[in-house]
C-alpha positions in Angstrom: 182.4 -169.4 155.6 184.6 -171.2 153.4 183.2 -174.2 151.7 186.4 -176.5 151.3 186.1 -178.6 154.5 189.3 -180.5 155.5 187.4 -183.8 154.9 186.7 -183.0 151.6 190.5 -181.5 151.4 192.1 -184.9 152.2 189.7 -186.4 149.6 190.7 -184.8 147.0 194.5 -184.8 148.1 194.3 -188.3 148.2 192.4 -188.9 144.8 193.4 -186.3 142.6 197.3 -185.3 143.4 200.0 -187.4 142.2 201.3 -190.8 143.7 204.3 -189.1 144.9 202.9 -185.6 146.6 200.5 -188.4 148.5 204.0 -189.5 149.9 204.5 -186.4 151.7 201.6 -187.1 153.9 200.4 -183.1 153.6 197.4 -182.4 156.0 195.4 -179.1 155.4 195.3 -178.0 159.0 192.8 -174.7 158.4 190.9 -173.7 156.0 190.2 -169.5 155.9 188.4 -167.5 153.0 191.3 -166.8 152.0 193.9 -169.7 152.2 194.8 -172.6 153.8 197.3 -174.1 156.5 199.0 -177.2 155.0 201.3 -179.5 157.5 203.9 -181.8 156.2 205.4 -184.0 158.8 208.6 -184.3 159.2 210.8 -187.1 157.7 214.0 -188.3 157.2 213.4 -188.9 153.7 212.8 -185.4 152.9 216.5 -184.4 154.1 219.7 -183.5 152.5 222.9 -184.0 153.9 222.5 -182.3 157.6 219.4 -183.4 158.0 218.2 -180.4 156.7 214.7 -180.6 154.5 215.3 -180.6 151.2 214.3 -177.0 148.5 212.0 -179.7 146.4 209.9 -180.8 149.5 209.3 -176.9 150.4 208.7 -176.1 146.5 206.3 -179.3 146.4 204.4 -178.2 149.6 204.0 -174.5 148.6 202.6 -175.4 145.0 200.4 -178.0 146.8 199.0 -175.4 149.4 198.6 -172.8 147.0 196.1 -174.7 144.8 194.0 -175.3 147.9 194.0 -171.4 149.0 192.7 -170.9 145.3 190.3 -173.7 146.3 189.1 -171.8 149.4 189.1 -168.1 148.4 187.0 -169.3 144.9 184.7 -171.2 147.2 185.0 -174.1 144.7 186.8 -176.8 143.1 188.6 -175.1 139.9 190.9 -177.3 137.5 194.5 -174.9 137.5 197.7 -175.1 136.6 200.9 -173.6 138.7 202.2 -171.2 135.7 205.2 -169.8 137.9 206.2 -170.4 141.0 209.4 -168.2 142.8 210.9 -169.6 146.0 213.3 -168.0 148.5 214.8 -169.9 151.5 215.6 -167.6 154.1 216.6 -170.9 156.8 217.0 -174.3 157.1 214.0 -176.3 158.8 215.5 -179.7 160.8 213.7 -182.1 163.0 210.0 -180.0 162.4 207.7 -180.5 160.9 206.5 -178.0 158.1 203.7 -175.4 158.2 202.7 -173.4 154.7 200.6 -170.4 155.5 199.1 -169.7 151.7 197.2 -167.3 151.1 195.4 -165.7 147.7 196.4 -162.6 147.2 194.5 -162.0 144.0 192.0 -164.1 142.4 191.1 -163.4 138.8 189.0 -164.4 135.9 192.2 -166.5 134.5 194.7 -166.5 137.4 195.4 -166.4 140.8 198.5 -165.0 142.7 199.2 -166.8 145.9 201.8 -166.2 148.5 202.8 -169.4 150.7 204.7 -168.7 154.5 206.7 -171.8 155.2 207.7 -172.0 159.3 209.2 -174.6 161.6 206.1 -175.9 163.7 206.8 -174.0 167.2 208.7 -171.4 165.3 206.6 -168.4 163.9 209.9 -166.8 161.9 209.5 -167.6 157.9 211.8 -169.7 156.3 210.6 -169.6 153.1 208.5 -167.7 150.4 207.2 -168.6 147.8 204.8 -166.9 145.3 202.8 -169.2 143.4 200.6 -168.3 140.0 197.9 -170.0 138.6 196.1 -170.1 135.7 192.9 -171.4 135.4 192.0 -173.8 132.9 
C-alpha cells in the first residue's frame, strides 16, 4: 500500500511546486506502488494555434508526474531533481483533458528512471512518451 495519499499529493503540489505548474490545475487521480495517474484539465490557455495543447504543457505534466511516481514507488517524500527528460509526441490532444500514466521503472540509490503515458481522457491510445530521470539530491 502506497503511502502518498492524494490528500497529501495536492498538499504538497500546492505548497511546494512552482506558481506556475499550480496554474495547470494537475490532480493526482491514483496513486499505485509504482506510479501515479496525474490529470490536467483541459484549457484554452494551454493551446497552440488549432487548438491543439501545446509540447510545454505535456513536457510540464510528465516531469510533474514523474516526481510523484518516484514519490510513490520510494514510499516517501525525497528532494530530486529531473536530470533528463526525452519526449515524443506521437498525436495531438484537443478539447481533453490530459491523463499521464507514470510509472518508475527503476529506482536507485541516486536516480530514478521513470516513464510517463500521456492519453486523451476517453482515449486509451498514447500520444506521448516521455522518459523522465531523476537524481536524487
Amino acid at each position: 500500500m502506497p503511502t502518498l495519499t492524494t490528500d497529501h499529493a495536492h498538499t504538497l503540489l500546492a505548497e511546494g511546486f512552482s506558481a506556475w505548474v499550480n496554474e495547470l490545475d494537475l490532480r493526482v487521480e491514483e496513486i499505485t506502488d509504482d506510479g501515479v495517474v496525474m490529470r490536467m484539465p483541459f484549457d484554452q490557455k494551454l493551446c497552440r494555434a488549432g487548438g491543439i495543447v501545446c509540447g510545454q504543457a505535456f513536457m510540464a505534466l510528465a516531469d510533474t508526474a514523474s516526481v510523484f511516481a518516484l514519490w510513490a514507488a520510494a514510499g516517501d517524500i525525497r528532494a530530486c531533481t529531473t536530470v533528463d527528460q526525452s519526449t515524443q509526441m506521437m498525436r495531438p490532444i484537443s478539447d481533453a483533458d490530459v491523463l499521464a500514466t507514470a510509472r518508475v521503472l527503476r529506482l536507485g540509490r541516486s536516480m530514478a528512471f521513470v516513464q510517463v503515458l500521456l492519453t486523451a481522457d476517453g482515449d486509451p491510445r498514447p500520444a506521448v512518451n516521455a522518459q523522465v530521470t531523476l537524481a536524487l539530491v
